[in-house]
N, C-alpha and C positions, 0 to 999 in steps of 0.2 A: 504494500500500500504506500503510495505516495505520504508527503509530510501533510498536504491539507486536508486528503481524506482522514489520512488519522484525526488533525484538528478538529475535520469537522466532525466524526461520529465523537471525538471526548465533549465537544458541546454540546451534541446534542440527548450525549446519555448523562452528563450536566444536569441540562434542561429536564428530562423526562425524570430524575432525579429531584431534582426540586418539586415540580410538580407531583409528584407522588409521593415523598414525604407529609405534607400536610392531609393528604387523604388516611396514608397509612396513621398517623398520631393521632386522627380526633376519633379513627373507628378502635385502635388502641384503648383509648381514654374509655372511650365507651363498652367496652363490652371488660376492660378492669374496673368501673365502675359499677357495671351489673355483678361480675363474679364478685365481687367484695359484698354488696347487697344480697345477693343471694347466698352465700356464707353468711349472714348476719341472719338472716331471715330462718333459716335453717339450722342456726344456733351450731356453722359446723368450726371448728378450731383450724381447718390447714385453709386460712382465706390465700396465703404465699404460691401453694399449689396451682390452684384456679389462673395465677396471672401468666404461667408458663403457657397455655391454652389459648389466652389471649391476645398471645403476642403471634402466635403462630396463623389465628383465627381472624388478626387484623390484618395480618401478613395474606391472605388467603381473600379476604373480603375488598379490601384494598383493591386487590391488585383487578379484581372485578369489574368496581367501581371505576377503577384505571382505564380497562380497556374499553368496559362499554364506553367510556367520554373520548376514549379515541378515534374509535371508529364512527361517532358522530351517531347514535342510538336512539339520542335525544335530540334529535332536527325537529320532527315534528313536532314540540312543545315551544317553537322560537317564535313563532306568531301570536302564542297563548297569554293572557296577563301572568304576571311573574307567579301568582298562587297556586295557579295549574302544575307547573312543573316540579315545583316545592311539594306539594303535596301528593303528586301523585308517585315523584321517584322518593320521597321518604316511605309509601306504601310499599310500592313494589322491594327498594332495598329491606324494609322490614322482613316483607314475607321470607327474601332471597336467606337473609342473617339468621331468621328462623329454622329455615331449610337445611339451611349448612349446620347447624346447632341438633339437630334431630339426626343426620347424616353423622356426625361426629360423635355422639352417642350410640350409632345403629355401630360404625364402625371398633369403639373401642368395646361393647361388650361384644363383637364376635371376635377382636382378634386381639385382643387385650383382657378378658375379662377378669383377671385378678386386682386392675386397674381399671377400670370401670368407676365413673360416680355412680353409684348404688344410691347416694342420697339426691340424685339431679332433681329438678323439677320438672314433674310429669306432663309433658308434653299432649301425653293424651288425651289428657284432660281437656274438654274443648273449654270451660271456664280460664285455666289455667295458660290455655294456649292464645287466646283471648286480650288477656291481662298479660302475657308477654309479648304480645303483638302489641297490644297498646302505649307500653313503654318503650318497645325498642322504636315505635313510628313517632311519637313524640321527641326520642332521642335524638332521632336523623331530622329532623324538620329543620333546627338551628344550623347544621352541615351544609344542607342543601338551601337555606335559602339566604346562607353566606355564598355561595358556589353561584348560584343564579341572577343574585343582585352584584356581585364580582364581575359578570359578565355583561350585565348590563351597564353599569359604572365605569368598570375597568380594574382591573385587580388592584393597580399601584392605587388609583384613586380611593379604594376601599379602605386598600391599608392605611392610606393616611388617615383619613376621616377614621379609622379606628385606632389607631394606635401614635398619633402625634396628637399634642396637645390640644385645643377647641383653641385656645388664643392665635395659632400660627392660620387656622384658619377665618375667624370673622373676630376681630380688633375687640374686645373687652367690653368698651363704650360704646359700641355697635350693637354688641348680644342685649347691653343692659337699653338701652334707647328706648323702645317701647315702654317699658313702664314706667321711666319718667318718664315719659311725653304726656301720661295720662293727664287726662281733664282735674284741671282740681277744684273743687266747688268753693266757690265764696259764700261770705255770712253776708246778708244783705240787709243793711239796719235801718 
């Protein structure tokens, strides 16, 4: 390989790199945040265990999420108002996460099952299955309707308005203006 082919595949697996870090971290966050909730809920002692699972789980889920935004899976929701596609890809990745979570328990008690969670949360249970559908779609809502309003914005744009100060963007005396300008009533004697 030439010197700029190399350059350009190390930027652009860079690039595909960055980009897929923040995917992989907030489905991270989220599904160590259920394992840890559901060892509490469960009253089980090895909450440490559960995060091994998650790491692999976000690793797995991610990288889903990755391709389908690759391959452009969500075109047809680019005409839709922005709550269309917030809410319909927090369903569908819910169902997907549930999927993979029931698939991941079908697999460890056939070919693991000395290692098996024996205490999981049963799935079967369609109340049960319900209520973990309901949490995990509430979870992805804030993911995707940062991903959605990023694209309508502009990611840098995003990130400023979230993460630099409100004074770098509208002057101090500017934010407060309106309520002093309010009417102030007089006493008329």
């Amino acid at each position: 390989m030439s010197v700029e082919a190399t350059k350009g595949f190390k930027e652009k697996a860079e690039e595909e790199a960055k980009a897929f870090l923040p995917i992989f971290l907030y489905v991270w966050f989220l599904l160590a945040v259920l394992g840890v909730h559901k060892s509490i809920v469960l009253s089980q002692a090895h909450i440490v265990q559960h995060q091994g699972f998650a790491v692999a789980k976000a690793l797995a889920f991610a990288k889903v999420l990755f391709v389908a935004n690759k391959f452009g899976v969500w075109r047809v929701f680019d005409n839709k108002p922005l709550i269309t596609p917030i809410l319909l890809k927090s369903l569908l990745f819910s169902l997907l996460l549930i999927g993979m979570d029931i698939g991941e328990q079908a697999l460890l008690d056939h070919f693991w099952p000395a290692h098996a969670d024996h205490e999981a949360v049963n799935l079967d249970n369609l109340r049960t299955l319900l209520s973990v559908g309901l949490v995990t779609f509430a979870a992805l809502i804030p993911f995707f309707f940062y991903r959605e309003f990023a694209k309508l914005i502009g990611e840098r744009e995003l990130q400023k308005v979230l993460f630099v100060r409100r004074e770098n963007f509208v002057p101090q005396h500017e934010a407060e203006r309106p309520a002093a300008m309010a009417p102030v009533e007089t006493v008329e004697g």
